[in-house]
C-alpha positions in Angstrom: 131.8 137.1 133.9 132.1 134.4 130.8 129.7 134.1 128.8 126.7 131.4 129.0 127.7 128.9 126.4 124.1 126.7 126.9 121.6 128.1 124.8 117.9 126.9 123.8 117.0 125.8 120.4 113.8 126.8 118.4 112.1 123.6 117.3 110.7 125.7 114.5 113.6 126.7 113.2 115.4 123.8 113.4 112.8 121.7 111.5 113.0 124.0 108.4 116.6 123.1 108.4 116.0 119.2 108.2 114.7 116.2 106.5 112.3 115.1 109.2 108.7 116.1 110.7 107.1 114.5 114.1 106.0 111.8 115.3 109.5 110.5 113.7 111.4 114.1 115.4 110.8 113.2 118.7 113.4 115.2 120.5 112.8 117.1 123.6 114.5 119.5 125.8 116.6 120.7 122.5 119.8 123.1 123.4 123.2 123.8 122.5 126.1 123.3 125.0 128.9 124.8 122.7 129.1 123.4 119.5 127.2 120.1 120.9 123.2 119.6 120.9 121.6 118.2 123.7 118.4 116.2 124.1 116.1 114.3 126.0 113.9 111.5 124.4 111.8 108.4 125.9 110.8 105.3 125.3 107.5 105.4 122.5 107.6 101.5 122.2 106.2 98.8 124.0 108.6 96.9 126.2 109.8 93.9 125.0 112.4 90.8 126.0 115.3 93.4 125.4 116.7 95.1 128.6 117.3 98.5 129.4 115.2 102.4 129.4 114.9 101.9 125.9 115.0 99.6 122.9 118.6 100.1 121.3 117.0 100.5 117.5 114.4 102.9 118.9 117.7 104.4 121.0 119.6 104.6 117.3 116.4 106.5 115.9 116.8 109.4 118.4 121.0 109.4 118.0 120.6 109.4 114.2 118.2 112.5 114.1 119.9 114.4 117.0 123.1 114.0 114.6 121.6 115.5 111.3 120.4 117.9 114.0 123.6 119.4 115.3 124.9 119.2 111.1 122.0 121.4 110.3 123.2 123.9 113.0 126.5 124.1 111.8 125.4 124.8 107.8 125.6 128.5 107.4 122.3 128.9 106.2 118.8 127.8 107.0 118.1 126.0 103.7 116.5 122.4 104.2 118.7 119.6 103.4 118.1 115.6 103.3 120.6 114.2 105.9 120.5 110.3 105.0 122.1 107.8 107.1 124.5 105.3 105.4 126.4 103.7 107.9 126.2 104.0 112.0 128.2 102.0 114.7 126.7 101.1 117.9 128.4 100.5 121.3 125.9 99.4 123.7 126.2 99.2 128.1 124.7 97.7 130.7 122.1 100.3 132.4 119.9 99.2 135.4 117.4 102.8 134.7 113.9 101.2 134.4 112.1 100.8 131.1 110.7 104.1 130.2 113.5 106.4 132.1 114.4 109.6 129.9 117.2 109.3 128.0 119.8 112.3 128.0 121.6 112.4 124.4 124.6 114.4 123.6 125.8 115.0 120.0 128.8 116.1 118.4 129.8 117.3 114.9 132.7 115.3 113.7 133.2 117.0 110.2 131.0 118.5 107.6 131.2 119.0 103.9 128.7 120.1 101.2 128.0 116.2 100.6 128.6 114.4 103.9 128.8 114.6 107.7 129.5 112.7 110.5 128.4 112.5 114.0 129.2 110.9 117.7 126.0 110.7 119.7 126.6 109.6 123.2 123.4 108.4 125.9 122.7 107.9 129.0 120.3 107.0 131.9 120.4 107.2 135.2 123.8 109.4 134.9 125.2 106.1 133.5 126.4 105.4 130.0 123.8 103.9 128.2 125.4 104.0 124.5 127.8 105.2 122.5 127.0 105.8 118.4 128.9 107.0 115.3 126.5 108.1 112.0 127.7 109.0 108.6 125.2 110.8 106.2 125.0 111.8 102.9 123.6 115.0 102.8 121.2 116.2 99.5 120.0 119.5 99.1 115.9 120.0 98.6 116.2 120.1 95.2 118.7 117.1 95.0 116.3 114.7 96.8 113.3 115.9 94.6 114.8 115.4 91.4 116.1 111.5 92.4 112.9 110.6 94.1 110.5 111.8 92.1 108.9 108.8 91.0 108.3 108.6 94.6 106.2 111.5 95.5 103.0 111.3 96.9 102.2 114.9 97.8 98.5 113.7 100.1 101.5 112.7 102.6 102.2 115.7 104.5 102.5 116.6 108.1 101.3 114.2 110.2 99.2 114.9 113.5 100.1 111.4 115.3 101.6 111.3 119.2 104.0 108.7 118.3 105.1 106.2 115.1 102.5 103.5 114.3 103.5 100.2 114.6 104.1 97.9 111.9 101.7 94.9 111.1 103.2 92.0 112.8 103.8 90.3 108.9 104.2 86.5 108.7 106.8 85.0 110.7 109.1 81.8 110.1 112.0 80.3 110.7 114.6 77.3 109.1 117.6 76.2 111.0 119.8 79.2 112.2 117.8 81.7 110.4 114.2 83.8 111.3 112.6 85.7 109.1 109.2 88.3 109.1 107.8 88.8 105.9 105.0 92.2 105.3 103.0 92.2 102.5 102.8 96.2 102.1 104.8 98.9 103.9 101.5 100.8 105.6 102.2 104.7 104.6 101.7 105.7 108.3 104.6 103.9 109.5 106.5 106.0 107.5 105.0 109.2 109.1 107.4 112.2 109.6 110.2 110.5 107.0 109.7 112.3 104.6 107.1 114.9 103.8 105.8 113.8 99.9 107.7 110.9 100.0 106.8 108.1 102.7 110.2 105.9 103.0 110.5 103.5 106.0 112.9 104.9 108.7 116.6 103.0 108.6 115.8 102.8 112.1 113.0 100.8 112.5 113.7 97.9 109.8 117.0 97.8 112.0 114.3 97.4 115.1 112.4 95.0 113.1 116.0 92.4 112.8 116.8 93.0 116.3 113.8 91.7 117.5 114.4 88.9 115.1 117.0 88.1 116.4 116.3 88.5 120.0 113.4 85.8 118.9 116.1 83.0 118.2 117.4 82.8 121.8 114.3 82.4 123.1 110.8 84.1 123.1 110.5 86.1 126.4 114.5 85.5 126.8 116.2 88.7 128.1 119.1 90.5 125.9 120.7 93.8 125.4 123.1 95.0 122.8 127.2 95.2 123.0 127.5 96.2 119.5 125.8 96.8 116.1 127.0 98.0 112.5 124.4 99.3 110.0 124.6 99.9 106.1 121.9 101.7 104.4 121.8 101.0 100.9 118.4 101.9 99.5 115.0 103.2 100.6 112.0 101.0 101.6 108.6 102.7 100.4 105.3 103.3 101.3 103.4 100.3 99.5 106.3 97.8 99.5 106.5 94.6 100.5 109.3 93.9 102.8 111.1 91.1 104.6 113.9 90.9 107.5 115.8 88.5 108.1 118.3 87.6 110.8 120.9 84.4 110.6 122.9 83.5 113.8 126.6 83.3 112.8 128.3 82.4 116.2 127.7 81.8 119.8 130.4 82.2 122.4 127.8 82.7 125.8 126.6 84.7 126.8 127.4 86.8 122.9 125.3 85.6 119.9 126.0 87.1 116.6 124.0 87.9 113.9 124.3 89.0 110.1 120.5 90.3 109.6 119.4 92.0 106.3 116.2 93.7 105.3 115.0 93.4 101.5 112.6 95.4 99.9 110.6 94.1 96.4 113.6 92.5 95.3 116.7 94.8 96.2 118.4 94.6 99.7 118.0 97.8 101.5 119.8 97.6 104.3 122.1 94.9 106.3 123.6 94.6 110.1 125.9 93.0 112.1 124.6 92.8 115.3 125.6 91.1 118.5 123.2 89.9 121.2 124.3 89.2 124.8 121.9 87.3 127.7 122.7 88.8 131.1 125.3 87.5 133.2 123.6 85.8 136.5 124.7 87.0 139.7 126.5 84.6 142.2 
C-alpha cells in the first residue's frame, strides 16, 4: 500500500514560521498534497461592481500568504522569517460560482534561497479555474526586519482578536480627465491588523484593492468587470498613521479590455504601482 501523501497542517505551527497573524491569515482547510499546500478561503468583503466568488485583490491576498506559506514549509527549521512580496502576476478567468463561493487554492514552491522565493498559486471555484498567480518575495529573517524597521515599532500592536480586516475609510475621492484618484488622510492602525505584529504596515494587497476599485469606478459606477490580468511591484511599505493616495489612469481601450497604470503613494514616496487590465462582460447573443 503507498503511502498517504495528503497530510494536515498545524495552524499553530505554521504561524510561528511566518510574518503574518489573523484576521490578515485567513486560510482554512490548511494541508499538504506533496510538496504543495492546499487551502480554502472566502469572500470577507462586501460585493461590489466586480464579478466573480471573490474580489481579485482580496483573491491575491489569500494567493500571496498561502505562497509564503508553502516557503515556510520548505525552510528547514521553524525560525520565523518576513516573507515580503515584491512582484506578483495575475491571470484572471471567467467563473460563474456565486459571490461568496469557497475558493480552493493550490500553491507551489518554485525555488527557495536564503534571500528569496517564488511561488505559483492556482484558484478555483466551482471546479473551474478561477486564477492563476506568480509571487516573488524577499525573505528577512526576525532579526533582519527588526533592525530595518525599527523606527517603525509600535509594540501596543500585537495580536489582534478581529473576525475579519476592517475596512478602510472611504478618503476623498476625485477625478480629472482619464485619471481617478482616492486620497486618506491617515492609515487607521486597525487596517493594518495581522501585518505585522509591532509594526502596523498596510497589506500590498489591499492598496492593490483600493486601485482596482478605482479603476473599476472609471467605466462606470455600478458597471460590471472582472480581471484578465494584473502586474504588481512593491516598493515600500505604507504605515500605520500615513496618509495615502491611489491613483488609477486609463491608458487604452480596445472593448471590452480597459487598461490601467494605477500607483499608490504614501507621504511622498510611491509604494507600490500596477498594471492592470479591466474587461466588461461579453453580452450573450
Amino acid at each position: 500500500m503507498s503511502p498517504p501523501t495528503e497530510f494536515n497542517v498545524n495552524p499553530a505551527e505554521l504561524l510561528r514560521r511566518i510574518c503574518v497573524r489573523p484576521p490578515y491569515f485567513a486560510l482554512e482547510h490548511l494541508h499538504l498534497d506533496s510538496q504543495d499546500l492546499l487551502a480554502e478561503v472566502h469572500a470577507e468583503l462586501p460585493q461590489s461592481a466586480e464579478l466573480g466568488p471573490i474580489q481579485g485583490a482580496e483573491l491575491s491576498r489569500h494567493a500571496a500568504i498561502a505562497g509564503l506559506c508553502v516557503a515556510a514549509l520548505a525552510q528547514p527549521d521553524d525560525q520565523r522569517r518576513y516573507y515580503l512580496a515584491q512582484r506578483a502576476s495575475y491571470r484572471g478567468f471567467v467563473n460563474d460560482a456565486p459571490y461568496g463561493s469557497r475558493v480552493m487554492i493550490r500553491a507551489t514552491l518554485l525555488s527557495l534561497t536564503r534571500r528569496e522565493a517564488t511561488a505559483r498559486i492556482q484558484a478555483c471555484a466551482g471546479s473551474e479555474p478561477l486564477a492563476e498567480l506568480e509571487v516573488q518575495y524577499t525573505i528577512l529573517t526576525d532579526n533582519a526586519f527588526a533592525r530595518l524597521f525599527r523606527s517603525r515599532e509600535r509594540p501596543e500592536f500585537v495580536a489582534q482578536t478581529l473576525d475579519r480586516m476592517p475596512l478602510l475609510p472611504e478618503g476623498h475621492l476625485s477625478h480629472s480627465g482619464d485619471t481617478w484618484s482616492r486620497h486618506i488622510s491617515e492609515v487607521p492602525a486597525a487596517s493594518c491588523a495581522g501585518h505585522f505584529e509591532r509594526y502596523p504596515a498596510m497589506p500590498v494587497a489591499i492598496l492593490m484593492g483600493q486601485l482596482s476599485q478605482l479603476a473599476g469606478l472609471s467605466l462606470g459606477e455600478g458597471e460590471p468587470f472582472w480581471i484578465p490580468q494584473a502586474s504588481v511591484e512593491a516598493q515600500d511599505f505604507c504605515w500605520a498613521g500615513e496618509s495615502v493616495t491611489f491613483e488609477a489612469q486609463a491608458t487604452a481601450a480596445q472593448e471590452p479590455l480597459n487598461h490601467f497604470v494605477c500607483r499608490a503613494v504614501a507621504s511622498d514616496r510611491t509604494v507600490g504601482q500596477m498594471q492592470l487590465t479591466l474587461q466588461r462582460p461579453v453580452a450573450s447573443c
